[in-house]
C-alpha positions as CSV (number, residue, x, y, z in Angstrom):
1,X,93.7,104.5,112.1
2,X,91.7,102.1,109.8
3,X,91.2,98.6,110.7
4,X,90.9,96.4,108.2
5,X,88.1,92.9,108.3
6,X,88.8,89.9,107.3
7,X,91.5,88.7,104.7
8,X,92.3,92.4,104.2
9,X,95.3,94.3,105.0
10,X,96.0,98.4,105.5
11,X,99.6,99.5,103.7
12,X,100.9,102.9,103.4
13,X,102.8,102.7,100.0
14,X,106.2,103.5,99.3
15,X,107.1,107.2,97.5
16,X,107.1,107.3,93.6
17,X,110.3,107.6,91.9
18,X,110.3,111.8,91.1
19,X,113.4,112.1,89.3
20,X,114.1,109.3,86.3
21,X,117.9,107.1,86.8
22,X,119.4,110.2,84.1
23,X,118.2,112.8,86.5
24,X,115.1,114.1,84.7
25,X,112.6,115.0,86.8
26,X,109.3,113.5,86.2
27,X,105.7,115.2,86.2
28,X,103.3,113.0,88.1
29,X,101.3,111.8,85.1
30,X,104.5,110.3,84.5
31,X,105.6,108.4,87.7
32,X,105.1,105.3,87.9
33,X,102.8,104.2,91.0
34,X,104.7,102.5,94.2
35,X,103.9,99.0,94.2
36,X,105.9,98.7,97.9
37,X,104.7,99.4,101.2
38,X,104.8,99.0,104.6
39,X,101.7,96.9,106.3
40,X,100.4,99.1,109.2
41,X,97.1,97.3,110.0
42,X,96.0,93.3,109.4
43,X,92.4,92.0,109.5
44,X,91.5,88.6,111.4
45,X,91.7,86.5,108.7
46,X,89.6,84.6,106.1
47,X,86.6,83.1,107.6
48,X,86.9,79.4,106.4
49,X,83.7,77.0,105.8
50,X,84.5,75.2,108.8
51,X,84.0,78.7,110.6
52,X,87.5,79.0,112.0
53,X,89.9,82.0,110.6
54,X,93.1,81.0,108.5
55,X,96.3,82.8,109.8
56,X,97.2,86.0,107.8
57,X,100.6,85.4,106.3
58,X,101.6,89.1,107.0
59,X,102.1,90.8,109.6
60,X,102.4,94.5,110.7
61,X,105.7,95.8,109.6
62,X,106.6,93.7,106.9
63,X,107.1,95.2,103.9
64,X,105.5,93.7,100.9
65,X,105.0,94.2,96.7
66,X,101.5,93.6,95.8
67,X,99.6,93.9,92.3
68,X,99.8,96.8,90.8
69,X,96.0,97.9,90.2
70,X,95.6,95.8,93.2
71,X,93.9,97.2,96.3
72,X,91.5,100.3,97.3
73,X,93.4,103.8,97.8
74,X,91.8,105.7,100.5
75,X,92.9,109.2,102.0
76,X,92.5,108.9,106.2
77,X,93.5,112.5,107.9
78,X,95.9,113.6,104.4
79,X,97.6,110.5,103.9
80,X,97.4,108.1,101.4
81,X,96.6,104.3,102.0
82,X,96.0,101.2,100.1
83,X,93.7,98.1,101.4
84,X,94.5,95.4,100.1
85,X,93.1,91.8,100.5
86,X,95.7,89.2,101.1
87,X,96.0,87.7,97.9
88,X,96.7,90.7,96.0
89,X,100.0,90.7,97.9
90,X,102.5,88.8,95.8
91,X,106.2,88.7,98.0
92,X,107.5,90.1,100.8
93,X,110.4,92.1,100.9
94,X,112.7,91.3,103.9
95,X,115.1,93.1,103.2
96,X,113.8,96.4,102.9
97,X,114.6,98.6,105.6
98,X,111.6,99.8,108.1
99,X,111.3,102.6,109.3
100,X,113.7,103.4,112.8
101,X,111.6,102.7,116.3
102,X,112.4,105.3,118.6
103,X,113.5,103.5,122.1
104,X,112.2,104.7,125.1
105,X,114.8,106.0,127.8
106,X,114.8,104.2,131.1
């Protein structure tokens, strides 16, 4: 797994939209690109002139929009990721569901 410096932030985006709301199904020069994902990995922070790190507003698990051509895409092990620096992240969604956490038995 990538571990992201600084300000930046690791998200696996969301699926693109393969069928249109009428049911066509689109090619994939005609999807439009996921501007959703889930935040897997958070850097330490921006490093401030005073030399202490400001808090990172997001955390791992939060789902969050950012900026379209926002971000770096990287392929890690055949999956697709996006690293993005904090301020290219522009809401979070809380009300998106997350993926279900398997509970270990007792």
């Amino acid at each position: 797994m990538l571990r992201p410096l600084g300000d930046h932030i690791l998200v696996k985006p969301g699926e693109a939209e393969e069928v249109s709301r009428g049911g066509i199904v689109l090619p994939d020069t005609a999807q439009k690109k996921p501007r959703e994902g889930e935040v897997l990995a958070v850097g330490s922070g921006r490093l401030l002139d005073s030399g202490q790190r400001a808090p990172m507003e997001v955390s791992v698990g939060d789902v969050v929009v950012y900026a379209q051509y926002g971000g770096t895409e990287v392929t890690v092990d055949g999956e697709d990721y996006v690293i993005l620096d904090e301020g290219s992240v522009l809401a979070i969604n809380p009300d998106a569901k997350k993926p279900a956490v398997k509970k270990a038995k007792k």
